[in-house]
Residue frames relative to the residue before (quaternion, step in Angstrom):
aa qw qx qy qz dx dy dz
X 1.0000 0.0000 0.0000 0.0000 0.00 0.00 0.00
X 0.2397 -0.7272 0.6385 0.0781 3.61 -0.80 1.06
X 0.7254 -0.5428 0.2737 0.3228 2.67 -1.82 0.94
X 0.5957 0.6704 -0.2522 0.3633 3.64 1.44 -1.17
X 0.6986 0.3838 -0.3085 0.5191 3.68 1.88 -0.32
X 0.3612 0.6145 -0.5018 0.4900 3.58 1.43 0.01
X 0.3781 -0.6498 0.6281 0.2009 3.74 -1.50 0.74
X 0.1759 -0.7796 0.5463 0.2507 3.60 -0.03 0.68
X 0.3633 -0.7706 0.4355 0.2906 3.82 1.12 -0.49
X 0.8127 0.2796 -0.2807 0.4273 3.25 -1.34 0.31
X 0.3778 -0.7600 0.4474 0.2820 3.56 1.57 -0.18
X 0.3818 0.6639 -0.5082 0.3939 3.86 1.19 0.59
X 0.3488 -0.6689 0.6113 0.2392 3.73 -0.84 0.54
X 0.2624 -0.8180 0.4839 0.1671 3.60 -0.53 0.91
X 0.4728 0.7646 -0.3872 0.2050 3.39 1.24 -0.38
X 0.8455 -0.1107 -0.1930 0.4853 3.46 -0.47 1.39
X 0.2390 0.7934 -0.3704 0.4198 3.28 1.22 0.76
X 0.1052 -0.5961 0.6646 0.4381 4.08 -0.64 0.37
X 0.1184 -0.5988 0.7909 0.0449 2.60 -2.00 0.82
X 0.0183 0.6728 -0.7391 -0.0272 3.79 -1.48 0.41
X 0.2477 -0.6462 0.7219 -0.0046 2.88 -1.41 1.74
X 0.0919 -0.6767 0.7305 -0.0034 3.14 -1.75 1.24
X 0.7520 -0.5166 0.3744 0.1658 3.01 -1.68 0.76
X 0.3657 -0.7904 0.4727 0.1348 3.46 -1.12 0.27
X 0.5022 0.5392 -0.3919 0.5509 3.40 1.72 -0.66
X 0.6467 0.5506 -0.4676 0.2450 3.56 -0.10 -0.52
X 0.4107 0.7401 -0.2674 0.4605 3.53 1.94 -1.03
X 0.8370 0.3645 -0.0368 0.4065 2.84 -0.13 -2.10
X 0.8906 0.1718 0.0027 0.4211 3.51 0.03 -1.31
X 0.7123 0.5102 -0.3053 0.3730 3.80 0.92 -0.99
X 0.7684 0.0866 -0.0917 0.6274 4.21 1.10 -0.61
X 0.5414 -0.6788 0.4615 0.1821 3.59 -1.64 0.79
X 0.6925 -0.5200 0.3979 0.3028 3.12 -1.00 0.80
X 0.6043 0.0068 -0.7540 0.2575 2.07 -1.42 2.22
X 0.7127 0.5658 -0.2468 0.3332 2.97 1.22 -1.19
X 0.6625 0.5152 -0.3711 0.3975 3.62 1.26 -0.09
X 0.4895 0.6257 -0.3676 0.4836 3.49 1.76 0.50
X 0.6283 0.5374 -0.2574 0.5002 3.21 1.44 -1.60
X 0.6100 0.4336 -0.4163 0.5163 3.80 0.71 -0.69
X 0.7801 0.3148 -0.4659 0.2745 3.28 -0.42 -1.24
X 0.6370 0.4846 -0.3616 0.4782 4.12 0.67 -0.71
X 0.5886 0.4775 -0.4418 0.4800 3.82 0.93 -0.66
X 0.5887 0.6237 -0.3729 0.3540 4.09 0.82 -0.77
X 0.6603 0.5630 -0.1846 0.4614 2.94 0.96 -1.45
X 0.6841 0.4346 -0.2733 0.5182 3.45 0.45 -0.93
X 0.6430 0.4977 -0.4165 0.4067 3.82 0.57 -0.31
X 0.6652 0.3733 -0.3319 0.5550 3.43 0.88 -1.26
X 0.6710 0.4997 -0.4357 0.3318 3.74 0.25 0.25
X 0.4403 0.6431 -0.3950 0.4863 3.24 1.82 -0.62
X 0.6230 0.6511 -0.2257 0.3701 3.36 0.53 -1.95
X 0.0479 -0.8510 0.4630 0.2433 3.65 1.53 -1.55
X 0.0611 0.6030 -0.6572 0.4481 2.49 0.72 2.46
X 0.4882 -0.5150 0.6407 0.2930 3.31 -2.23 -0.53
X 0.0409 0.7490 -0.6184 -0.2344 3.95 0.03 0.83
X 0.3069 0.7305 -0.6066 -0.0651 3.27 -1.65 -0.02
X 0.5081 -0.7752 0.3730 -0.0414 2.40 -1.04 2.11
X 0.2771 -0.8468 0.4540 0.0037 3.59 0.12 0.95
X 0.0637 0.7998 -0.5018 0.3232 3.62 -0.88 1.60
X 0.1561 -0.7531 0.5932 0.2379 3.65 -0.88 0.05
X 0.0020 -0.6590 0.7519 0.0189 3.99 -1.16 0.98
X 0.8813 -0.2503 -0.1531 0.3704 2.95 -1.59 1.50
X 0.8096 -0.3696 0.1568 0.4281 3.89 0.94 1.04
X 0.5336 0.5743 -0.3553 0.5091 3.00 1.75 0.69
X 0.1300 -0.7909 0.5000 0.3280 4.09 -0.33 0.59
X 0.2955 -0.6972 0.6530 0.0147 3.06 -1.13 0.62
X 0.1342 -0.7600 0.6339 -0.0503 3.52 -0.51 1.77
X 0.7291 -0.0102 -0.1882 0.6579 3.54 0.08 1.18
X 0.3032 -0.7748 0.5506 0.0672 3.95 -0.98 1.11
X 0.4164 -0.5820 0.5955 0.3650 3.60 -0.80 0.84
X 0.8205 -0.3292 0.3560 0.3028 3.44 -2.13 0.44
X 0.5544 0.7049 -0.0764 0.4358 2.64 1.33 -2.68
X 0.9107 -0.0298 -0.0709 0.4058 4.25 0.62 -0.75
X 0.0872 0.6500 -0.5928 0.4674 2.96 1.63 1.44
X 0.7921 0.3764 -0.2664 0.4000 3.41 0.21 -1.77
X 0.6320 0.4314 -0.4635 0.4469 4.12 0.70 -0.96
X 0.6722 0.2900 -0.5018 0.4607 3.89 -0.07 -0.54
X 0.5747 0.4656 -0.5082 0.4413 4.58 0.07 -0.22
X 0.7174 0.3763 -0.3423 0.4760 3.63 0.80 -0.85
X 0.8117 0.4179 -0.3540 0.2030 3.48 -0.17 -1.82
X 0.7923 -0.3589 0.3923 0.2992 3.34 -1.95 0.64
X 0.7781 0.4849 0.0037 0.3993 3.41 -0.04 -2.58
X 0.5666 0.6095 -0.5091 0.2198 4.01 0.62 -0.67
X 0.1622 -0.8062 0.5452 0.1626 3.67 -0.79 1.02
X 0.5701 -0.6636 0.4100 0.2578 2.91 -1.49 1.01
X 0.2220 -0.8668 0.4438 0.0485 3.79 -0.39 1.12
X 0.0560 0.7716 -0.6273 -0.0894 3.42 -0.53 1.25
X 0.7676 -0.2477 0.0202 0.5908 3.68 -0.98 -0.24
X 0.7185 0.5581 -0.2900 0.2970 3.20 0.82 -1.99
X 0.7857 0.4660 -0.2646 0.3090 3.38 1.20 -0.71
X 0.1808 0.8191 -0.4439 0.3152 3.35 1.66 0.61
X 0.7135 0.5440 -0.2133 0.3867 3.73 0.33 -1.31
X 0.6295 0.6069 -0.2417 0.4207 3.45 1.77 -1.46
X 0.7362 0.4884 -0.1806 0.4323 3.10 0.78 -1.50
X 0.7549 0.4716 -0.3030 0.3404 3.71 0.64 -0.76
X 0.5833 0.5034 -0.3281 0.5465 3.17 1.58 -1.08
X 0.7732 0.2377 -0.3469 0.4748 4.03 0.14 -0.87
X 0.4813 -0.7107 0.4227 0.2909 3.88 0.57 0.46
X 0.2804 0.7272 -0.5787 0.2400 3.31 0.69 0.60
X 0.4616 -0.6802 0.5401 0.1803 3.63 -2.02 -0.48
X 0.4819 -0.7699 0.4133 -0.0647 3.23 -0.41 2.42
X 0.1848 0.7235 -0.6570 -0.1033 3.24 -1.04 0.23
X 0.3045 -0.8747 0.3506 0.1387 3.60 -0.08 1.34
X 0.5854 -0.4879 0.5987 0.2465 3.54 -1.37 1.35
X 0.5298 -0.5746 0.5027 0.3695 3.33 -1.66 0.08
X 0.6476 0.3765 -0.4919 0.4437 3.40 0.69 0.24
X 0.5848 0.5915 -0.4057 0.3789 3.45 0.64 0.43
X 0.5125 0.6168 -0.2496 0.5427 3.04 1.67 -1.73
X 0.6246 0.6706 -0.2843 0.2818 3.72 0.49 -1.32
X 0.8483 0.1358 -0.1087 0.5002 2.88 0.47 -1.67
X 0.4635 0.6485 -0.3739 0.4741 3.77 0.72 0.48
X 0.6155 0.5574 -0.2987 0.4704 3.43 1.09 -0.65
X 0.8085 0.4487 -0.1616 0.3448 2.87 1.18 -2.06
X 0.4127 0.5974 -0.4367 0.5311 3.47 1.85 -0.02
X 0.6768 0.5627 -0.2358 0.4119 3.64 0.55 -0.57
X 0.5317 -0.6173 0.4903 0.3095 3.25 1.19 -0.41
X 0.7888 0.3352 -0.2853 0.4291 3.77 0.97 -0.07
X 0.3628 -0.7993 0.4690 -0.0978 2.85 -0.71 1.83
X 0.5300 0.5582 -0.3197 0.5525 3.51 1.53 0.68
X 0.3311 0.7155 -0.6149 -0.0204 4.06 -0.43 -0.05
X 0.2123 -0.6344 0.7294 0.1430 3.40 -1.41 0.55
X 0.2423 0.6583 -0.7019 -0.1238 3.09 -1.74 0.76
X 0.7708 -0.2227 0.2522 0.5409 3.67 -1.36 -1.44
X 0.7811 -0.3978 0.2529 0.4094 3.02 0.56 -1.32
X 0.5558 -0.7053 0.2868 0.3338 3.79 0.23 1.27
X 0.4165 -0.6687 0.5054 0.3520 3.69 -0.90 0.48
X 0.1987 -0.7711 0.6025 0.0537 3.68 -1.38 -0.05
X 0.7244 -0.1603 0.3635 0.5634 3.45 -1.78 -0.86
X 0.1645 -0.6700 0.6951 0.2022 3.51 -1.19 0.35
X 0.4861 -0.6975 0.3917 0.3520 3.25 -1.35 1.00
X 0.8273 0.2339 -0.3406 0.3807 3.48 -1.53 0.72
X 0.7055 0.1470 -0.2994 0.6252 3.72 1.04 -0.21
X 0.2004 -0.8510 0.4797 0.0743 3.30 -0.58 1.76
X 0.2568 0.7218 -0.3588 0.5332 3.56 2.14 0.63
X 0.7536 0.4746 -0.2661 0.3688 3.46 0.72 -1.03
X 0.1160 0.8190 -0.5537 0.0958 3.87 0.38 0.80
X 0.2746 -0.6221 0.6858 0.2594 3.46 -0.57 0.75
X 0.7525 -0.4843 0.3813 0.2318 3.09 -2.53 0.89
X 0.6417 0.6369 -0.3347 0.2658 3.36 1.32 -1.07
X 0.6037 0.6267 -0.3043 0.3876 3.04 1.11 -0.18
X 0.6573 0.5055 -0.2676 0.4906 3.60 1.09 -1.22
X 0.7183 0.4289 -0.2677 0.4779 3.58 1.38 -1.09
X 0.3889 0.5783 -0.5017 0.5125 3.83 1.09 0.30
X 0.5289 0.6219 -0.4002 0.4164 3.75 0.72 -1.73
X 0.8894 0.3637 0.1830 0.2081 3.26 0.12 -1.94
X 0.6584 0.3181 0.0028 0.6821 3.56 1.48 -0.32
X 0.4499 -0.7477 0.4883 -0.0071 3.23 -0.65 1.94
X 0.6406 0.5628 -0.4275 0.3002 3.63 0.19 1.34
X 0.6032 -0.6236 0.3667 0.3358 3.09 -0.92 0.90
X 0.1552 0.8205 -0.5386 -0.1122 3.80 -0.11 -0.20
X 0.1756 -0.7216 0.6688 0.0357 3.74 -1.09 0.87
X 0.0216 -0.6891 0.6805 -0.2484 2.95 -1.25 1.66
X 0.5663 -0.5869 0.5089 0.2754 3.12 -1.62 0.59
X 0.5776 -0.5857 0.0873 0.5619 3.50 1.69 -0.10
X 0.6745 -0.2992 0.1943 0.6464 3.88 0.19 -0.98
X 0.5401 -0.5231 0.5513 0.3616 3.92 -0.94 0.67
X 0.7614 -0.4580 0.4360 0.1432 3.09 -1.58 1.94
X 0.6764 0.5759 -0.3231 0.3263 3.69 0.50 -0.97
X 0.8284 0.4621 -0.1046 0.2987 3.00 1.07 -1.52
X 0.7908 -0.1461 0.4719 0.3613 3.91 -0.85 -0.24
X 0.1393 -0.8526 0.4962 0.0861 4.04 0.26 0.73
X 0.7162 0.6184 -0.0605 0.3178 2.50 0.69 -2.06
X 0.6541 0.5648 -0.1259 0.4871 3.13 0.73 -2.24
X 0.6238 0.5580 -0.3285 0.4377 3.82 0.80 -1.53
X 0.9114 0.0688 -0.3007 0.2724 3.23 0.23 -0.81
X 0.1501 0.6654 -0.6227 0.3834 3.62 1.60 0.63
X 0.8067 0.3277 -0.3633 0.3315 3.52 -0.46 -1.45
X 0.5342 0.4895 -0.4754 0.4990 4.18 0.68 -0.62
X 0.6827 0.2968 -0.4836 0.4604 3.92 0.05 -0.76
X 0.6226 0.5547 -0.4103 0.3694 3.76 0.09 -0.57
X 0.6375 0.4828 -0.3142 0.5116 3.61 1.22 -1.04
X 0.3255 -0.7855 0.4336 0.2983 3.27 0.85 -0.93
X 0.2887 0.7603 -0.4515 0.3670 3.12 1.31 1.60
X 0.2568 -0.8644 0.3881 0.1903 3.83 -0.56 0.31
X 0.1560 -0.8524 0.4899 0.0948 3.42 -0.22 0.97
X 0.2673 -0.7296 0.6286 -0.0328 3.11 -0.74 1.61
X 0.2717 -0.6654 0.6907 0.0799 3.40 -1.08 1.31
X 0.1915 -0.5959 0.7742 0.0942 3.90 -1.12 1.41
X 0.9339 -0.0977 0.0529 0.3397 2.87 -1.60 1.27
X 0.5880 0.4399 -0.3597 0.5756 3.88 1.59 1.07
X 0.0853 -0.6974 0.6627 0.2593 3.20 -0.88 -0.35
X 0.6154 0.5020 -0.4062 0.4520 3.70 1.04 0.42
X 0.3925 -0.5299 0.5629 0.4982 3.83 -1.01 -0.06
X 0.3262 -0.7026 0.5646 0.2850 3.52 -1.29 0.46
X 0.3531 -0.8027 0.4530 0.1610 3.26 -1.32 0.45
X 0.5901 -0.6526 0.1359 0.4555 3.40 1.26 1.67
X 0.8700 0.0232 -0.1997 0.4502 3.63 0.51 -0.65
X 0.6070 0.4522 -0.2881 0.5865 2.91 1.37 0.93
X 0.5723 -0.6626 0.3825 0.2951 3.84 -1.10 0.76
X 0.8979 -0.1750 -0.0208 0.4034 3.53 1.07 -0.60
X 0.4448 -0.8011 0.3807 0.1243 3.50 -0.30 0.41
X 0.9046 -0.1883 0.3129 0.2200 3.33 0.84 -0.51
X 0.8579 0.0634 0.2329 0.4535 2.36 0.15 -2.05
X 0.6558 -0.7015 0.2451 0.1336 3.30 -0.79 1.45
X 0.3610 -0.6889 0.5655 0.2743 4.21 -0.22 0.39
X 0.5189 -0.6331 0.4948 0.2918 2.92 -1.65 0.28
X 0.6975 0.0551 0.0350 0.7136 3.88 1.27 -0.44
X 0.5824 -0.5919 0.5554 -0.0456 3.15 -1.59 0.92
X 0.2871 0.8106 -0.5040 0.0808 3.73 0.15 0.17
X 0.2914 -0.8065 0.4885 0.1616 4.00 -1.00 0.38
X 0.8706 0.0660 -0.0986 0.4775 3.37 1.82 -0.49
X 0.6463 -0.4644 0.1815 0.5777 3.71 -0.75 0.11
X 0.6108 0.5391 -0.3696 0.4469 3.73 1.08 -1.21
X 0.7061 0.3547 -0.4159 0.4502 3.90 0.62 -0.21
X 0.4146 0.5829 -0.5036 0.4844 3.71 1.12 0.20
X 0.6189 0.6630 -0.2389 0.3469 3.40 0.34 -1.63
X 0.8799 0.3404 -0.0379 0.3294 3.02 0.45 -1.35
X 0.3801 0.5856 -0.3847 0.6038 3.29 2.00 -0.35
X 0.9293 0.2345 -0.2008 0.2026 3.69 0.29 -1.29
X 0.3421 0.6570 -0.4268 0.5188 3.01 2.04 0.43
X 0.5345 0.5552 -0.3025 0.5609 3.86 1.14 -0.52
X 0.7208 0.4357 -0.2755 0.4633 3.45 0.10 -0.76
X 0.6515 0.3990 -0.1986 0.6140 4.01 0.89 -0.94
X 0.6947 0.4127 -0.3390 0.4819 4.20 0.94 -0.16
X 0.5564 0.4801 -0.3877 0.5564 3.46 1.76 0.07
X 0.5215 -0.6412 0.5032 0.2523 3.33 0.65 -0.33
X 0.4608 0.7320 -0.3207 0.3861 3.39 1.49 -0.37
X 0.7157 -0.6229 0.2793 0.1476 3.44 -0.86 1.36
X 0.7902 0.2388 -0.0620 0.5610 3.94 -0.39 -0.58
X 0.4515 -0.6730 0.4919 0.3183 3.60 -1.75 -0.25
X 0.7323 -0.3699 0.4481 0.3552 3.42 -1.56 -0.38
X 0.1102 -0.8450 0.5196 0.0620 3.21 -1.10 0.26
X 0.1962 0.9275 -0.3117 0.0634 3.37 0.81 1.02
X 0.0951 -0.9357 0.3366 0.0451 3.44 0.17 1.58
X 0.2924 -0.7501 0.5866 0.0881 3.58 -0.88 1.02
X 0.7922 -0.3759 0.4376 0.1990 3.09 -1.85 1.45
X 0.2626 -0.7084 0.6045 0.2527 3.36 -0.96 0.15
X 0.4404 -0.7387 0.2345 0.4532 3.80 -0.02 0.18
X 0.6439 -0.3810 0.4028 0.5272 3.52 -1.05 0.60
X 0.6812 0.4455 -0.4881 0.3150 3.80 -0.91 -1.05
X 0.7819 0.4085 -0.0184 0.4705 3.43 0.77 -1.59
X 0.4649 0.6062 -0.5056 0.4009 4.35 0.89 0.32
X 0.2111 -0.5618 0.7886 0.1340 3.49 -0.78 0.96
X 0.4662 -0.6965 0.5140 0.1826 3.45 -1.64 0.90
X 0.4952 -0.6593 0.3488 0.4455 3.76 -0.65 1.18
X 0.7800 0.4674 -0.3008 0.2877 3.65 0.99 -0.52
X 0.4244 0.4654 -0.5094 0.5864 3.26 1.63 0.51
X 0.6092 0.5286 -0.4107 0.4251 4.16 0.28 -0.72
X 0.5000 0.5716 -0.5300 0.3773 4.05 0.34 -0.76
X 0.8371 0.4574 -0.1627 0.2519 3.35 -0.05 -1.26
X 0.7917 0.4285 -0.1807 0.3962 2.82 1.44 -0.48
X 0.4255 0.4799 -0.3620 0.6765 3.27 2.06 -0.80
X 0.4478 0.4812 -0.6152 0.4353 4.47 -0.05 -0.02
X 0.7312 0.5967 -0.2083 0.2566 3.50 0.05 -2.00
X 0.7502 0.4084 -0.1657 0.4930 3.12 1.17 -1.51
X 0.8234 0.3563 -0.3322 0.2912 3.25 0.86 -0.77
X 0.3479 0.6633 -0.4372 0.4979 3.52 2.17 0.19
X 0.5249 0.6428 -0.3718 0.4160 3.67 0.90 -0.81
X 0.6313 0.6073 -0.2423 0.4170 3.38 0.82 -2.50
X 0.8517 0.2972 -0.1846 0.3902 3.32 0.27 -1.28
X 0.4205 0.6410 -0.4424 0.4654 3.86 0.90 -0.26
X 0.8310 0.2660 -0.0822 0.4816 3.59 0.68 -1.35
X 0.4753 -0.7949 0.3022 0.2258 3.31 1.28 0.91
X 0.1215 -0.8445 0.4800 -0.2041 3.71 1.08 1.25
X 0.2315 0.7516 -0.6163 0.0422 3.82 -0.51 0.02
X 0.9076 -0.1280 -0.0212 0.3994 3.61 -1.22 0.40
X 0.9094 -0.0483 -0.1699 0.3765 3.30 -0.80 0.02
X 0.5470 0.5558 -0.4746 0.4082 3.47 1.49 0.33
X 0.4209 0.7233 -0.4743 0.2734 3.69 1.23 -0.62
X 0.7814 0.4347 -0.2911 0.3402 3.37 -0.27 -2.10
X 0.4873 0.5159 -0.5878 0.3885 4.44 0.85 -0.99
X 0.8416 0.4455 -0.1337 0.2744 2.97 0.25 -2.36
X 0.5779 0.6320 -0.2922 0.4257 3.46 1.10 0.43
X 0.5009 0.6987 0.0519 0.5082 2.94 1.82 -0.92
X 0.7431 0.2272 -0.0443 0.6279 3.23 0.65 -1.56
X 0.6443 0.3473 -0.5318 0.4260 3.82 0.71 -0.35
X 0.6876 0.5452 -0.3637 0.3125 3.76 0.78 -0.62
X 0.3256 0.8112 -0.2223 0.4319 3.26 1.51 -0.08
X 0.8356 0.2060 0.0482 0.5070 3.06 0.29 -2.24
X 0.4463 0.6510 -0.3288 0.5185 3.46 1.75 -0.39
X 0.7622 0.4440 -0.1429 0.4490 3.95 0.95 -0.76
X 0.0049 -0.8674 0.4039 0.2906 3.33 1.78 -1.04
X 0.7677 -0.3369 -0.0773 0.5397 2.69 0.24 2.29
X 0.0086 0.9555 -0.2411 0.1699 3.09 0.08 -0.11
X 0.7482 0.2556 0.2332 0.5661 2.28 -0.08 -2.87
X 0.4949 0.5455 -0.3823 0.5580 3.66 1.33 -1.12
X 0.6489 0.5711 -0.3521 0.3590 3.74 -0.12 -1.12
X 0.8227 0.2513 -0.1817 0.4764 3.54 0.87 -1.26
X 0.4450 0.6668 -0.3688 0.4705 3.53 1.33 0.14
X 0.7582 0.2988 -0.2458 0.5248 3.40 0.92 -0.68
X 0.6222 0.4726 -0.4236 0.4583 3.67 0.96 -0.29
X 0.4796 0.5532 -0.5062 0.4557 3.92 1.29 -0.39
X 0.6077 0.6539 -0.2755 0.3565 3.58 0.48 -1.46
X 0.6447 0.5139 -0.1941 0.5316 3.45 0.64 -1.29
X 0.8105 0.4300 -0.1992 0.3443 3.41 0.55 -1.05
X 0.7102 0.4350 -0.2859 0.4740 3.05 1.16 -0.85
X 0.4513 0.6932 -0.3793 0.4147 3.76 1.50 -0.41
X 0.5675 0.5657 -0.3173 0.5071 3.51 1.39 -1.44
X 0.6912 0.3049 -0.3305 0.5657 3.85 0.02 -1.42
X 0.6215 0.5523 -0.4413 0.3375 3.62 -0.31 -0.54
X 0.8109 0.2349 -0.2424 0.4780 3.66 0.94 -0.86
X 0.5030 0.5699 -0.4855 0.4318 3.48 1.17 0.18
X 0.5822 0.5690 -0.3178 0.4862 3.57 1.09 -1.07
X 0.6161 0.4539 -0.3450 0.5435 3.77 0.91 -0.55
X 0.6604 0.4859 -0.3920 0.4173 3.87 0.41 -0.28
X 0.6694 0.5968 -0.2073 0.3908 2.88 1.27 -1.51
X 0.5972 0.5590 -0.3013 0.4899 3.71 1.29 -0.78
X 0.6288 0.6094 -0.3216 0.3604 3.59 1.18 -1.27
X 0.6713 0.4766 -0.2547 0.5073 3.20 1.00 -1.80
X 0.5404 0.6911 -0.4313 0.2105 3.42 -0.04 -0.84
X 0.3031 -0.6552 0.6426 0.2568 3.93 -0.27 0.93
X 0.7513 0.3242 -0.4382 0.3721 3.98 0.07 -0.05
X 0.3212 0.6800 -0.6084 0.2536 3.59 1.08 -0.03
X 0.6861 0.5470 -0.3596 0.3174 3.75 0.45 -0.85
């Protein structure tokens, strides 16, 4: 399938244009009804603030859909059946016409057919803790797939460390906006050290306009703080990501059910809380995500 059969929606031509592609799992599977409507339309409306192009990127009945009408924002927040789409499951969904909501390695490599080279989401999957076998896709499709993605870093649940061994091994750089630490999604830092420092979108820009003048495979990975108001502390979280994931494994959980059911227990484990800072990460990272898209436009080396 070529980019020319992908609906780009809204009938806008994207060509040199910022554009910022968001995700679709977050809709469907990552926050509960209502609030996973209010975000996804509240996203949009930031990267337009910013005075970007969002479009939010999905499959309905086996069609993809590079930017979603209003009309199926709300069916993938509501419906029952919406599968959860990583790369491999791209081929499933289109041939049996069914309805996607894409992972960031899906979101990834769809965009980059599209031509957008920007994606905002929450936060990228990784090593999962105790089964260091368990690597989510997002990683292999960072390795491999020219885009810039902003993230609050990898989700709290998972394996830090391990997460960002495997990116150096992949040969992906993680750029710390305005940190010099990786963040730890509902928290500001972890620890552990980035690979570059940066302070603005034009020094984003220019790291990944470098990377695409080397010729050098995969994208960037450039993760942003969550904001102060909204950081649950890592030493109130320990206890509770333990609980949930002793839970995860009692009820014998494996791949792509873990990260929902992790989520929601950490959620209700916080009373709300965690939801609260999940959506204020989102928000944020949509903001850098659409400045970094200007910042690529303006840029005399974009050409």
């Amino acid at each position: 399938m070529g980019v020319d059969e992908m609906s780009l929606g809204h009938h806008e031509r994207l060509d040199d244009q910022p554009v910022v592609a968001l995700e679709s799992t977050v809709i469907a599977h990552g926050l509960p009804w209502p609030h996973n409507l209010q975000a996804a339309r509240r996203l949009e409306h930031v990267v337009r603030e910013e005075g970007a192009i969002p479009r939010t990127i999905g499959v309905i009945a086996g069609q993809v859909r590079i930017g979603l009408t209003d009309a199926e924002l709300e069916h993938l927040a509501q419906a029952r059946d919406v599968r959860k789409v990583s790369r491999r499951d791209l081929p499933i969904v289109i041939a049996m016409k069914q309805d996607g909501a894409t992972t960031v390695a899906a979101t990834m490599y769809l965009a980059a057919r599209a031509g957008i080279c920007v994606f905002a989401t929450g936060g990228i999957g990784g090593v999962h803790r105790g089964h260091p076998w368990d690597i989510s896709a997002d990683l292999e499709e960072l390795a491999q797939t020219p885009v810039c993605v902003v993230c609050a870093g990898a989700k709290a649940i998972l394996d830090l460390p391990l997460t960002l061994e495997v990116l150096e091994t992949k040969g992906v750089p993680v750029i710390g906006y305005q940190t010099d630490e990786f963040p730890a999604f509902y928290s500001r830092a972890s620890g552990l050290p980035v690979d570059q420092r940066v302070e603005t979108p034009e020094e984003v820009a220019a790291l990944f306009l470098a990377q695409r003048a080397l010729g050098l495979p995969g994208g960037m990975l450039v993760v942003v703080p969550i904001p102060w108001h909204a950081e649950l502390p890592r030493e109130r979280l320990k206890p509770i990501i333990e609980q949930a994931l002793s839970e995860a494994e009692e009820r014998g959980l494996r791949g792509k059910e873990v990260t929902p059911f992790l989520l929601a227990h950490v959620a209700e484990l916080t009373h709300g809380d965690a939801l609260r800072a999940n959506l204020a990460l989102l928000e944020n990272n949509a903001r850098v995500a659409a400045q970094i898209a200007l910042a690529l436009t303006r840029s005399p080396d974009a050409s």
